[in-house]
N, C-alpha and C positions, 0 to 999 in steps of 0.2 A: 501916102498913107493907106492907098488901098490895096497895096500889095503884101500887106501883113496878113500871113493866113489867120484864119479862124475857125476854131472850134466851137460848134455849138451843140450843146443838148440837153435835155429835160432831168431838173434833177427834183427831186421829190422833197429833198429837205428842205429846199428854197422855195418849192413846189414854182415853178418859174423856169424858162429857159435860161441855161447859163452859156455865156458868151466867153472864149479863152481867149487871147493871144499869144502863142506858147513862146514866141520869139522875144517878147517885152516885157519882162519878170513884175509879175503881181497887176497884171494888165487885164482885166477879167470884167463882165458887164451881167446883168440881167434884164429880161423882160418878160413878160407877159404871152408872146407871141417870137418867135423865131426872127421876124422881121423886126421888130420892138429892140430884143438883142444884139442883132446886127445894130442896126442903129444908134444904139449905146457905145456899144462896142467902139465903132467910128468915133464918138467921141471922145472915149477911154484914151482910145490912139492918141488922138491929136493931145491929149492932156499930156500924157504920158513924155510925149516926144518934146511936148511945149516944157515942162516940168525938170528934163535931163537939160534941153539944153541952158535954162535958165541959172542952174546948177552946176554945170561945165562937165555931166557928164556924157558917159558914150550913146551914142544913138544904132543902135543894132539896122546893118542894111538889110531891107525886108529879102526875104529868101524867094519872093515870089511864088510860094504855092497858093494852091483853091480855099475857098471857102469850104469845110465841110460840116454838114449836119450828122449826128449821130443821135 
């Protein structure tokens, strides 16, 4: 789970950090703080992946890149 990258960064309309994971379509978190985000984020994952396979479907193998903040 934790090798799904992630994008995070500060958006004004949500006024909030937003949390992406580009690899897991519609996979996306918020918080308060970058760390908050992250943290969300992790749980988006786990739901996400929980959620396809309950549903039969595909689980994307994480590509393995970094965490990045922007």
């Amino acid at each position: 789970m934790d090798r799904y990258e992630v994008i995070i960064f500060w958006s004004d309309e949500d006024d909030a950090f937003v949390a992406d994971v580009p690899e897991l379509p519609g996979c996306h978190a918020h918080g308060a703080t970058q760390e908050e985000a992250l943290a969300q984020a992790k749980e988006a994952v786990r739901l996400w992946i929980d959620t396809a396979r309950e549903f039969g479907d595909p689980v994307p193998e994480p590509k393995g890149r970094r965490l990045i903040f922007a």
